[in-house]
C-alpha positions in Angstrom: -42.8 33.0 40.5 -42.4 36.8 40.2 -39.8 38.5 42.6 -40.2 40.2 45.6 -41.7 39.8 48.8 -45.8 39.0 49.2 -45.9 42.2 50.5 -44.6 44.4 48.0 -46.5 41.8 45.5 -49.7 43.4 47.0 -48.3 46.4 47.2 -47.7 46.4 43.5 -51.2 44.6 42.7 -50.0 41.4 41.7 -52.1 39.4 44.0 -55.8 40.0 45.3 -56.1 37.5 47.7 -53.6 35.2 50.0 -55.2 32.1 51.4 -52.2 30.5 53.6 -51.6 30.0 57.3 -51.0 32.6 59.4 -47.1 33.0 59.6 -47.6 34.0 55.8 -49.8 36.6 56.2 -47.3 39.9 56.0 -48.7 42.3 58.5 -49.4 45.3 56.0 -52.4 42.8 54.9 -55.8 43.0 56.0 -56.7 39.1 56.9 -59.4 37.2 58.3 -59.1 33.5 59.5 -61.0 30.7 57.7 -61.0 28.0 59.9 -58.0 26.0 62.4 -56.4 22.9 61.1 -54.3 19.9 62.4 -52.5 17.0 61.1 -52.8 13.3 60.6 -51.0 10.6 59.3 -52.1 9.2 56.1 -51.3 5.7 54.4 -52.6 4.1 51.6 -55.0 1.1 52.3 -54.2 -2.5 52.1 -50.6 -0.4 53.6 -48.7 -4.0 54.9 -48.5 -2.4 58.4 -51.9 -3.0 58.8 -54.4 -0.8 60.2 -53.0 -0.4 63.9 -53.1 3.0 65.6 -49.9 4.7 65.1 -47.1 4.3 67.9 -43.9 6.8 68.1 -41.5 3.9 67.1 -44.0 2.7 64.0 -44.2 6.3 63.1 -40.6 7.0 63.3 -39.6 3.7 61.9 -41.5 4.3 58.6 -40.8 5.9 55.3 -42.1 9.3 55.0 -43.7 11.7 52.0 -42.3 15.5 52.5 -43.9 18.3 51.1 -41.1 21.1 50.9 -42.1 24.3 48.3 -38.3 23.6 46.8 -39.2 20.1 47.0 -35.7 19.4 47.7 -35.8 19.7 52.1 -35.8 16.3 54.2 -36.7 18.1 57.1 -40.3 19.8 58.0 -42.8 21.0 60.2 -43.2 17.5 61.9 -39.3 17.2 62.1 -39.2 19.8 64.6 -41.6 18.4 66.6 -40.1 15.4 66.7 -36.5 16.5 67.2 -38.2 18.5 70.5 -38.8 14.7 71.7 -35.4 13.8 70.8 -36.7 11.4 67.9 -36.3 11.7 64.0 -37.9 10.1 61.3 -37.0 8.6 57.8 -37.9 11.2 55.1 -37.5 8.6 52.3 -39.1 11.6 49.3 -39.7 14.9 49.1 -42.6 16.8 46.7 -43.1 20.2 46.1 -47.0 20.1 46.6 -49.4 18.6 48.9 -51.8 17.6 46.2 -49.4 15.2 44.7 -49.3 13.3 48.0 -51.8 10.9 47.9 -50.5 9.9 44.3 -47.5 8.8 46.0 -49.1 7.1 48.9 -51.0 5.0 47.1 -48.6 3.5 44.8 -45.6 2.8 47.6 -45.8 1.9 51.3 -44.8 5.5 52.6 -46.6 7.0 55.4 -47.3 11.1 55.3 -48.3 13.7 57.7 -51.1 15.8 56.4 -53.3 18.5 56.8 -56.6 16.9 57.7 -59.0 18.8 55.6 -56.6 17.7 52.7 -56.1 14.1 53.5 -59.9 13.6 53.9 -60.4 14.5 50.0 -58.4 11.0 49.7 -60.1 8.6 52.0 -61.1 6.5 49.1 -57.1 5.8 48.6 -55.6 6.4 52.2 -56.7 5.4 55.8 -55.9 8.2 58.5 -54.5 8.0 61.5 -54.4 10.1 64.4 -50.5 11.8 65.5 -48.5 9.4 67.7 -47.6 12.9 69.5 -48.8 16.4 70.1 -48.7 18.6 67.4 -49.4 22.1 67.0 -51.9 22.9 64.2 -52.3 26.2 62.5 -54.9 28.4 61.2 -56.0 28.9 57.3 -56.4 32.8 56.3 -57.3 34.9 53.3 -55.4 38.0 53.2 -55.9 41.2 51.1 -54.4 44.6 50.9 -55.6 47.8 52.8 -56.8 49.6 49.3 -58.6 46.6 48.4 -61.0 46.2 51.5 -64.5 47.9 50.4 -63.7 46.4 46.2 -67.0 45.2 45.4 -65.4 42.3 43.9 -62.5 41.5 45.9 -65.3 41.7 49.0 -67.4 38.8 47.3 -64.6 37.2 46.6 -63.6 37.1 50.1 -67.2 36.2 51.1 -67.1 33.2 48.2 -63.8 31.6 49.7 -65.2 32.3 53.6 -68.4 30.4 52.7 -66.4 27.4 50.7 -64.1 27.2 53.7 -66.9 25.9 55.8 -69.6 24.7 53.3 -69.1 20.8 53.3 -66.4 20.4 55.7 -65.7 17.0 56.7 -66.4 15.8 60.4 -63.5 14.4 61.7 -63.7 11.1 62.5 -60.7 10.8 64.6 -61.9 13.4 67.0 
């Protein structure tokens, strides 16, 4: 990855358009949300816990899935949250992207916590479960620089990945 912050990437032109939660978005950008997002916990089927509803102890109990962007960090997101109810879990791997999670799910008996929008793509290979616990979510946005707001192209670029963000979305089942 090139150097430098996202902000002086933009500033420099290297990137037209950000698409990442809102903590990401530097505030020199221009941004517009896409659409709110929480988690659930995703297993492969036939997994030999069985199909159960997740309880704190079952969730803490099993082995976990990681996505860390150094793919080296045992501790996330979800570890927070769980250290704020004086629990921990075993992070048994650690990948560098989400996309290779369900690759891993389906060929071990680890659990993840995912993204729901993401983990839906998989439900041919993984059942979902709702969070044993609250969980704060987070929003998806698509961030541009200043100088790039009326671009012809950059604005129906926007308007593509705005449109795609909600065109087929998945009802949630576990709502």
């Amino acid at each position: 990855m090139e150097s430098g912050s996202l902000a002086e990437r933009f500033e420099r032109g290297e990137i037209d358009l950000l698409l990442g939660s809102a903590q990401q978005v530097p505030p020199t950008l221009k941004a517009r949300k896409l659409y709110d997002e929480h988690f659930v916990v995703a297993q492969r089927k036939g997994h030999p816990r069985g199909a159960a509803p997740f309880d704190l102890d079952s969730y803490c109990a099993l082995e976990h899935v990681l996505v860390s962007t150094s793919g080296a960090s045992f501790f996330g997101f979800m570890d927070e949250h769980l250290e704020a109810l004086g629990r921990r879990r075993r992070v048994a791997h650690s990948v560098q992207h989400f996309t290779l999670v369900p690759e891993v799910l389906t060929r071990t008996d680890y659990v993840a916590t995912l993204p729901y929008r993401l983990a839906a793509r998989y439900q041919d290979r993984v059942d979902l479960f709702e969070l044993p616990f609250e969980a704060r979510g987070f929003s998806m946005h698509a961030a541009w620089h200043p100088r790039n707001h009326a671009d012809p192209a950059l604005v129906w670029l926007r308007e593509a990945v705005a449109a795609l963000s909600t065109a087929g979305m998945v009802s949630d089942p576990l709502d």
